[in-house]
One Martini backbone bead per residue (centre of mass of N, CA, C, O) as a GRO file, in nm:
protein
  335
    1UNK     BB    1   1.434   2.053  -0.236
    2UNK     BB    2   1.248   2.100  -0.555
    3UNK     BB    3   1.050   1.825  -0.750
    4UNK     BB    4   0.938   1.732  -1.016
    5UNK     BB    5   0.746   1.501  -1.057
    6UNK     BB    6   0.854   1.337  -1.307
    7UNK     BB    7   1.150   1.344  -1.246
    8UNK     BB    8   1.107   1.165  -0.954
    9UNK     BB    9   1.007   0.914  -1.118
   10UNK     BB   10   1.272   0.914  -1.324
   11UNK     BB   11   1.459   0.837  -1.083
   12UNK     BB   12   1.330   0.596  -0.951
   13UNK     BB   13   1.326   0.435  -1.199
   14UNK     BB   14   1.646   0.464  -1.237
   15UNK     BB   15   1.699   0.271  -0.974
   16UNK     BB   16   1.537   0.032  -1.026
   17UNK     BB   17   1.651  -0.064  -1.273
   18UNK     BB   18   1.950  -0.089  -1.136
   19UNK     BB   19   1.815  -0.341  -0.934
   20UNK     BB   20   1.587  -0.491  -1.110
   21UNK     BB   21   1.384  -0.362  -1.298
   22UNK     BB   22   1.192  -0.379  -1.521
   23UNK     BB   23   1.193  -0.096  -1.726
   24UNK     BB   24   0.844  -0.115  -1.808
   25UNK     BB   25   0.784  -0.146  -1.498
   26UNK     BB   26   0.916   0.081  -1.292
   27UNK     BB   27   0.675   0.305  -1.350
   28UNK     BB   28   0.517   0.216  -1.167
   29UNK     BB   29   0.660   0.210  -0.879
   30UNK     BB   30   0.774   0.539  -0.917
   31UNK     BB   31   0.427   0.626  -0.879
   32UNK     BB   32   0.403   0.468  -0.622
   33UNK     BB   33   0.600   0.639  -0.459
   34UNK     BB   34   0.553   0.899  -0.531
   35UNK     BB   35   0.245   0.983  -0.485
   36UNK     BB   36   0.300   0.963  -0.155
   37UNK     BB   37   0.472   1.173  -0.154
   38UNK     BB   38   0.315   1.421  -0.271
   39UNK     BB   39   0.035   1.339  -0.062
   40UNK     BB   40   0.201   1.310   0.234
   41UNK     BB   41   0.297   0.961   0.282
   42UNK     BB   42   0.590   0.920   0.394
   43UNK     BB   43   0.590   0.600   0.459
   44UNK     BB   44   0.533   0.536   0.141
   45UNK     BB   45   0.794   0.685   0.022
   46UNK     BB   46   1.112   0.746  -0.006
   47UNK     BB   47   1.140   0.572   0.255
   48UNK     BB   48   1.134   0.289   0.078
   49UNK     BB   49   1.361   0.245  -0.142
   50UNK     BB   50   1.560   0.108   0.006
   51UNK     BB   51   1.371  -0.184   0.041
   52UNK     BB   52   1.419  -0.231  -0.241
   53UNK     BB   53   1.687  -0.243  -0.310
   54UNK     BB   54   1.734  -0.465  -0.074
   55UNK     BB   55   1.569  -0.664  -0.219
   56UNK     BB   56   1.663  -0.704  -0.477
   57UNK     BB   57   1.966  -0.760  -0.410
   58UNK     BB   58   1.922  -1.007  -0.225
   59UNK     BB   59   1.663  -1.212  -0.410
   60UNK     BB   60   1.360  -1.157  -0.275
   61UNK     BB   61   1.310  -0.989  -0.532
   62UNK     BB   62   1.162  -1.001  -0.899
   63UNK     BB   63   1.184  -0.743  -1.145
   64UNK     BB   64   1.108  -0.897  -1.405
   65UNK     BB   65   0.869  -1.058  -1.325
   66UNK     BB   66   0.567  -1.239  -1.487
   67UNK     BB   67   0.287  -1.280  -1.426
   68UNK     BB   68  -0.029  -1.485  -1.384
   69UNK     BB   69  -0.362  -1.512  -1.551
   70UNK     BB   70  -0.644  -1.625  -1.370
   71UNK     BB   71  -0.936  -1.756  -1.416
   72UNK     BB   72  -1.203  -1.856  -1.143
   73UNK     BB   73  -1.425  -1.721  -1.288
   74UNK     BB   74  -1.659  -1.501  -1.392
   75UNK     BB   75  -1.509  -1.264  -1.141
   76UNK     BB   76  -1.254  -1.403  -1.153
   77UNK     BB   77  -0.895  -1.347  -1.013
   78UNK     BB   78  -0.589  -1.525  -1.043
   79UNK     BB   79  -0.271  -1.396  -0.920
   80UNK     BB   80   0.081  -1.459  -1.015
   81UNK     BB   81   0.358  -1.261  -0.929
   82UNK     BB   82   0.625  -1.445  -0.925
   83UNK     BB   83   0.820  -1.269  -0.727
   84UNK     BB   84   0.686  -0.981  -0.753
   85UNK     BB   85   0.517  -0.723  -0.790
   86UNK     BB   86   0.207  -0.599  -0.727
   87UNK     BB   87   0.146  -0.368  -0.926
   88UNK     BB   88   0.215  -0.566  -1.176
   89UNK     BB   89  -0.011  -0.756  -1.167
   90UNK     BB   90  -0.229  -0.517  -1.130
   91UNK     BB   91  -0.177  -0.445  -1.450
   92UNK     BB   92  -0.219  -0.709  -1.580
   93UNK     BB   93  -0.534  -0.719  -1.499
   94UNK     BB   94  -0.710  -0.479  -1.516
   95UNK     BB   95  -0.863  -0.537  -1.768
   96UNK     BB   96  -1.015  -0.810  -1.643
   97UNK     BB   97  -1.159  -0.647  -1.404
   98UNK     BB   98  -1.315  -0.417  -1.601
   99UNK     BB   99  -1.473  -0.653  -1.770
  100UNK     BB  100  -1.621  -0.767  -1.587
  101UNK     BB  101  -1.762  -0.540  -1.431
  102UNK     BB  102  -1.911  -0.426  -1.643
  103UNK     BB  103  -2.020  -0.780  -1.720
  104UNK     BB  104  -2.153  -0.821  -1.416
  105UNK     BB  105  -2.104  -0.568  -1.143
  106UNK     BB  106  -1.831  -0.743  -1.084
  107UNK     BB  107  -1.522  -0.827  -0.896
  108UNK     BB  108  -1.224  -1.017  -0.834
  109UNK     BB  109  -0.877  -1.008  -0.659
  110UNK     BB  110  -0.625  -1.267  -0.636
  111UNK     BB  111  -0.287  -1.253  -0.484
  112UNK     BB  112   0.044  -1.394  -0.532
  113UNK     BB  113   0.326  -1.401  -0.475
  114UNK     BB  114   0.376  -1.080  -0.335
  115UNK     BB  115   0.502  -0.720  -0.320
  116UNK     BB  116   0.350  -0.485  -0.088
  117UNK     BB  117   0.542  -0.166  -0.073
  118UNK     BB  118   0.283   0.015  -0.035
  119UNK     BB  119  -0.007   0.204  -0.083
  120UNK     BB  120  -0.309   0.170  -0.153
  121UNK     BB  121  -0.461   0.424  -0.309
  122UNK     BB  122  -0.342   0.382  -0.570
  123UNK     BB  123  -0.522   0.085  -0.671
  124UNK     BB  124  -0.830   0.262  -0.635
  125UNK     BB  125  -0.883   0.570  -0.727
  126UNK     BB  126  -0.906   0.517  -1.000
  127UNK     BB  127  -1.166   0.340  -1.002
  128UNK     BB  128  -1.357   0.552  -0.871
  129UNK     BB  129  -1.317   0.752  -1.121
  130UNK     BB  130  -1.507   0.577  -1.290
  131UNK     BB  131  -1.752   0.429  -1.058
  132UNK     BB  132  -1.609   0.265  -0.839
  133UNK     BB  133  -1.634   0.050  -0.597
  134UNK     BB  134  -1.357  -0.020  -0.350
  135UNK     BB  135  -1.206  -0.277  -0.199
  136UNK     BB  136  -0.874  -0.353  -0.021
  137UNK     BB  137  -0.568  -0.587   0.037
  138UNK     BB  138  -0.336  -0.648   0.276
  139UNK     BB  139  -0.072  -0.907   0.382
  140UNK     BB  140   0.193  -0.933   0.656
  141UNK     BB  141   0.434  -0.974   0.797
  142UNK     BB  142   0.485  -1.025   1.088
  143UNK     BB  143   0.381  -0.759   1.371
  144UNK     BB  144   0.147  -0.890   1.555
  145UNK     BB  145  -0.063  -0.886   1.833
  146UNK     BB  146  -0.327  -1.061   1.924
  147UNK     BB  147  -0.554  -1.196   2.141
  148UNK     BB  148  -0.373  -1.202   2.382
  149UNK     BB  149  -0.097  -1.249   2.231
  150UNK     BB  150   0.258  -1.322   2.269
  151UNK     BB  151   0.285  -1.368   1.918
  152UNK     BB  152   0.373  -1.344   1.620
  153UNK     BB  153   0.117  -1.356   1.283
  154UNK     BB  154   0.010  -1.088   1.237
  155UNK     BB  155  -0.015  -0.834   1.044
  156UNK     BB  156  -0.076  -0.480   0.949
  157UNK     BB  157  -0.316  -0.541   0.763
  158UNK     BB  158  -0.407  -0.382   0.527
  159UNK     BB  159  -0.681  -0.075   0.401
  160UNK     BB  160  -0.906   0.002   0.116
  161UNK     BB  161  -1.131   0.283   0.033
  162UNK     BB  162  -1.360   0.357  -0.236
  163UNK     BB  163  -1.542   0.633  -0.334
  164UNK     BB  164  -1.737   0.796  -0.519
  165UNK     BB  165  -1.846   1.142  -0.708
  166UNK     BB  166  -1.985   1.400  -0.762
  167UNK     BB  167  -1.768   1.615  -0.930
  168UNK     BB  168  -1.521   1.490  -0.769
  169UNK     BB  169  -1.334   1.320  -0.579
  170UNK     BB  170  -1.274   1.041  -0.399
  171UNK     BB  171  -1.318   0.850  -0.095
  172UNK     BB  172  -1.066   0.791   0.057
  173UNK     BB  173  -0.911   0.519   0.259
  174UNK     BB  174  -0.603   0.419   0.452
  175UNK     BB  175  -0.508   0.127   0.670
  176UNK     BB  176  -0.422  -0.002   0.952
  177UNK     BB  177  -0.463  -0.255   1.189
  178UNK     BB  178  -0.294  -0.059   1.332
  179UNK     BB  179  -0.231   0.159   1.514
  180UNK     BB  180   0.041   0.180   1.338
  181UNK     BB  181   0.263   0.172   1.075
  182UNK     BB  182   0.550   0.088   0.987
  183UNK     BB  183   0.634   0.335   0.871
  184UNK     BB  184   0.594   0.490   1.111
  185UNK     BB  185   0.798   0.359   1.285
  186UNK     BB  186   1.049   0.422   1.103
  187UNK     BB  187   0.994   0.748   1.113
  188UNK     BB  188   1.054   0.759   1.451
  189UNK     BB  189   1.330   0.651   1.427
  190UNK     BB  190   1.467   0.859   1.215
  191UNK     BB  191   1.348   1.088   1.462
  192UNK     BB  192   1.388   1.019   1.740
  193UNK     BB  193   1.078   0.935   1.811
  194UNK     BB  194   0.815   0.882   2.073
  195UNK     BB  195   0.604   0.676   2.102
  196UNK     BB  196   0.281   0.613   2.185
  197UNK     BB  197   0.091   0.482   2.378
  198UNK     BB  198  -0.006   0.145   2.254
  199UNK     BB  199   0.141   0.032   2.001
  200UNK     BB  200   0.360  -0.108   2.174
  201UNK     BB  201   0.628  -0.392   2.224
  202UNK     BB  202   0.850  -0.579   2.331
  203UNK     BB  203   1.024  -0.867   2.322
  204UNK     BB  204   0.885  -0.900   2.640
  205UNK     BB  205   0.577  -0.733   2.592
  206UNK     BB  206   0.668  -0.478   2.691
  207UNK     BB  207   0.577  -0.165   2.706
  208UNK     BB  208   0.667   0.112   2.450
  209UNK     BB  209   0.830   0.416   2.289
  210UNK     BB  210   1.054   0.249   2.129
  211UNK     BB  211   1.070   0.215   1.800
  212UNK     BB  212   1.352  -0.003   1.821
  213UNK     BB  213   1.219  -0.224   1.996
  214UNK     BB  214   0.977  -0.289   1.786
  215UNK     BB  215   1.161  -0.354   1.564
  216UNK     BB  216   1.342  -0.531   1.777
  217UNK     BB  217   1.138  -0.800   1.861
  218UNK     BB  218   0.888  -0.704   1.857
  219UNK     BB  219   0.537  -0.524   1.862
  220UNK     BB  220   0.256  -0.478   1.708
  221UNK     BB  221  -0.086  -0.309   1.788
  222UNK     BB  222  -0.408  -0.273   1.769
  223UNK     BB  223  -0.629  -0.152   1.707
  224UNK     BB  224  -0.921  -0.133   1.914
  225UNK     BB  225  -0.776  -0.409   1.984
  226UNK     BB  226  -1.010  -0.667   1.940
  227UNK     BB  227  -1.096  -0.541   1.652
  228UNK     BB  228  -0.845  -0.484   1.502
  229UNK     BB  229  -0.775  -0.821   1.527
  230UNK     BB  230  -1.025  -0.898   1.355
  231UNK     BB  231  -0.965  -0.784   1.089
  232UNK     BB  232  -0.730  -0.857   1.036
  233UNK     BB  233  -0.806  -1.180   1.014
  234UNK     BB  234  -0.964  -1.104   0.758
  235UNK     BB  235  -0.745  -1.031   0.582
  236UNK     BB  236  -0.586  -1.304   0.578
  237UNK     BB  237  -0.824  -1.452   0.451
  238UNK     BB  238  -0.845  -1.267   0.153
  239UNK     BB  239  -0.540  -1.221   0.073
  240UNK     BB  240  -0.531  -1.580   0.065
  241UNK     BB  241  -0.746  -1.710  -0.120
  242UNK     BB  242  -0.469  -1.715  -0.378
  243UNK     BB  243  -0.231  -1.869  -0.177
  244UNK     BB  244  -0.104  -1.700  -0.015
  245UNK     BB  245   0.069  -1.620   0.219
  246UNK     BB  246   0.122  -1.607   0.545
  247UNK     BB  247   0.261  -1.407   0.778
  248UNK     BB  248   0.428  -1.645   0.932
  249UNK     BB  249   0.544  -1.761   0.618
  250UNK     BB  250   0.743  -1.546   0.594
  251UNK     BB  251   1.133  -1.535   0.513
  252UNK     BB  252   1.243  -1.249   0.495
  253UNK     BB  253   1.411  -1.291   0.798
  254UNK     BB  254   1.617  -1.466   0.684
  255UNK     BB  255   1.720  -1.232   0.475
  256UNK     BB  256   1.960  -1.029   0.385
  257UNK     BB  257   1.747  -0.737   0.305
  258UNK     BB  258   1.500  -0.801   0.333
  259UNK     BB  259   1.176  -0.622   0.354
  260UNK     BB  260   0.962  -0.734   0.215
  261UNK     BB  261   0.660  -0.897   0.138
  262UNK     BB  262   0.544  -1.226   0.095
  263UNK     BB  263   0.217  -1.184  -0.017
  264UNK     BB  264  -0.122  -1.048  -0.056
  265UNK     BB  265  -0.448  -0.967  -0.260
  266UNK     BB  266  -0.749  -0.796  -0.218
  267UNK     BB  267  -1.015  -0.722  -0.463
  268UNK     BB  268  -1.275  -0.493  -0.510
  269UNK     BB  269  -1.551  -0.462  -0.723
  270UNK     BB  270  -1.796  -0.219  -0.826
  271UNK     BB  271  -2.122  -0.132  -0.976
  272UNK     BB  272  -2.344   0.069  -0.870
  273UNK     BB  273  -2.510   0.114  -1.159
  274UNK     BB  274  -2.658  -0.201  -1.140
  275UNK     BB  275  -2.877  -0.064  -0.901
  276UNK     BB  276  -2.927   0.222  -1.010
  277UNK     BB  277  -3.036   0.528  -0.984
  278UNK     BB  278  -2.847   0.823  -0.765
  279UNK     BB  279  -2.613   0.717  -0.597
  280UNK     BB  280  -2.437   0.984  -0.613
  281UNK     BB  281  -2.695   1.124  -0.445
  282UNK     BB  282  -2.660   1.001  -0.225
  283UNK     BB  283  -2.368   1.075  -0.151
  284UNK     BB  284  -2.388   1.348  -0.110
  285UNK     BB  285  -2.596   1.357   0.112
  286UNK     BB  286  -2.457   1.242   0.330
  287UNK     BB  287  -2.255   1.419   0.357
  288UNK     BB  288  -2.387   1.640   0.423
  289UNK     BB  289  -2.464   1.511   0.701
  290UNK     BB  290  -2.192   1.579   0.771
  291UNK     BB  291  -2.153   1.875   0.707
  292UNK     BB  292  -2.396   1.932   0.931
  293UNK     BB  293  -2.202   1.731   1.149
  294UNK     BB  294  -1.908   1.908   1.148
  295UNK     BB  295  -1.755   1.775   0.927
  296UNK     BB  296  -1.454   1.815   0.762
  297UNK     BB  297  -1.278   1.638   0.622
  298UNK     BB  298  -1.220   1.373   0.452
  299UNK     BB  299  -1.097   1.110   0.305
  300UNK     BB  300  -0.842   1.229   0.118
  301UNK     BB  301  -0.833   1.547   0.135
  302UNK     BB  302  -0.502   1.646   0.216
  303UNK     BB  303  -0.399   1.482  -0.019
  304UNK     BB  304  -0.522   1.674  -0.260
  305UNK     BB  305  -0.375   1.933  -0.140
  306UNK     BB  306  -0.088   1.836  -0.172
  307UNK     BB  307  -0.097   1.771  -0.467
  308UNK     BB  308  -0.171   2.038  -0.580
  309UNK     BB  309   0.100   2.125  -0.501
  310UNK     BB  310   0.329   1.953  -0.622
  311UNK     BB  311   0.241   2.011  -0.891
  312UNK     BB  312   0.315   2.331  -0.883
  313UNK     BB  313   0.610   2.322  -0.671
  314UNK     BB  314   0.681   2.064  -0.607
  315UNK     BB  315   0.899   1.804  -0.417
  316UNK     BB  316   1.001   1.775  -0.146
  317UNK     BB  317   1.368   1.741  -0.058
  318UNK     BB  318   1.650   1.618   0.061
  319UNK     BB  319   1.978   1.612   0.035
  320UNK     BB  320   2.043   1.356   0.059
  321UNK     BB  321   1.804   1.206  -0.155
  322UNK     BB  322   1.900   1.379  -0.385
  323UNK     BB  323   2.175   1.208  -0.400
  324UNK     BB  324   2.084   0.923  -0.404
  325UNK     BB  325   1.942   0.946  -0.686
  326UNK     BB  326   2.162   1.114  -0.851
  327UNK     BB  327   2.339   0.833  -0.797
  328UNK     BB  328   2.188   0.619  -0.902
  329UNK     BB  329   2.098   0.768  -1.199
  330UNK     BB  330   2.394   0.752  -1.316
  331UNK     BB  331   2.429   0.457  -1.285
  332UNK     BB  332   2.203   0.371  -1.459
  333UNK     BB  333   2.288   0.508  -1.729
  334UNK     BB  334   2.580   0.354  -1.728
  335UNK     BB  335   2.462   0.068  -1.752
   0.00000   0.00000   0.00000
């Protein structure tokens, strides 16, 4: 069945308060795991419900933690999430993040001790749609090897980048720095649908097509060899400048039920026009020799039609996860 972008933010919102996430804050994380779900990004929409509840249930992320924000410089800003969700960390800094960048013409924003397990276009689009260029990451528990490594030590270390346009919505793209991200396999694992030769290994190094051997004490492989396993290298030095844990010292994997990665996040704002006039009208050309060398969507694009859709005439839901949101729902109502 197909439910209203706005009803369905509403459901997801009241099973997080149900399970300890604070009112004011749970619009945060419902609005960014529907987003991901509306926009077609299902491996990190509502298949991800589940993992909030049991990381919440299990007591390994705090749904009430408060923030706090320290300047540690003059565009930076240090934040302890305190073992809440990086959304609310990163709502809590936005206001000091945008008048940085105002003021300065940059800002740097780094999170520990907080628990990213969403989609990241959702953190920088909107600043992007404001005219800044956004470029975003996070560490996540180990679940990669990389140059030749026989032992899992780095994460799937995603990034994400967007730039404005004139009179456009921004080009953003969001990637994992694995072949595949855990989500994706998350999701081939659920349609018991066998992984593209190259993703993973098993437990014993064993090259693998089975996404349940990848996931039970396998391991994920970088895109590119050995530059994506360069790439995460770098995001775990970024993601951690402001002491979040590295990815081989979460210790989710010790508590039952937890899903979530406690580690970090790097967010880089930049404000074009400190550069002087013309930025957008740059970017516009370049497309243009872009779609004149045969380019068909941009990165963004199909998430945006998809949007629009969706915007129009509501999110398919399956039966099983409509009737999960509707009993999770008046359990919520009821308590």
């Amino acid at each position: 069945m197909k439910i209203a972008v706005a009803k369905l933010q509403s459901l997801v919102g009241q099973v997080l308060v149900h399970h300890g996430v604070a009112p004011a804050r749970a619009p945060l994380l419902a609005t960014t795991v529907v987003a991901a779900e509306r926009d077609g990004s299902r491996s990190h929409g509502l298949q991800r419900l589940a993992g909030y509840v049991s990381s919440l249930s299990s007591g390994w992320v705090d749904g009430a933690a408060e923030p706090i924000v320290h300047e540690a410089g003059p565009s930076l800003l240090k934040v302890d999430a305190r073992n809440g969700f990086a959304q609310v960390a990163l709502a809590e800094a936005m206001p000091r993040l945008r008048a940085m960048a105002a003021g300065h013409g940059s800002a740097v924003l780094t999170t520990a001790n907080g628990h990213h397990f969403a989609a990241l276009w959702p953190d920088i689009e909107p600043l992007a749609a404001e005219g800044y260029v956004a470029l975003t990451m996070v560490n996540t528990r180990a679940r990669m090897v990389v140059w030749q490594g026989t032992r899992k030590v780095l994460g799937t270390n995603p990034m994400a980048f967007a730039c404005p346009r004139k009179a456009q919505p921004p080009v953003v793209w969001d990637q994992a720095s694995s072949v595949m991200s855990q989500g994706d396999v998350l999701l081939a694992s659920a349609a018991k649908r066998p992984l593209s030769e190259g993703v993973g290994v098993d437990a014993t190094g064993k090259a693998t097509t089975d996404p349940d051997a990848v996931l039970k004490d396998g391991a994920l492989l970088p895109f590119g060899g050995i530059k994506g396993g360069s790439l995460a290298f770098m995001i775990e030095v970024l993601a951690t400048l402001g002491g979040a844990r590295f990815g081989f010292e979460d210790d989710s994997g010790k508590i039952p039920g937890a899903v979530t990665s406690n580690a970090g996040q790097f967010l880089l704002l930049i404000d074009p026009r400190r550069f002087g006039g013309g930025f957008l009208d740059r970017i516009e050309a370049l497309i243009e020799q872009l779609r004149d060398a045969g380019t068909g969507r941009l990165p963004g694009d199909l998430r945006y039609e998809r949007r629009r859709i969706a915007e129009r005439d509501g999110i398919e839901v399956s039966p099983d996860m409509h009737e999960y949101l509707t009993r999770k729902g008046r359990d919520a109502s009821a308590a």
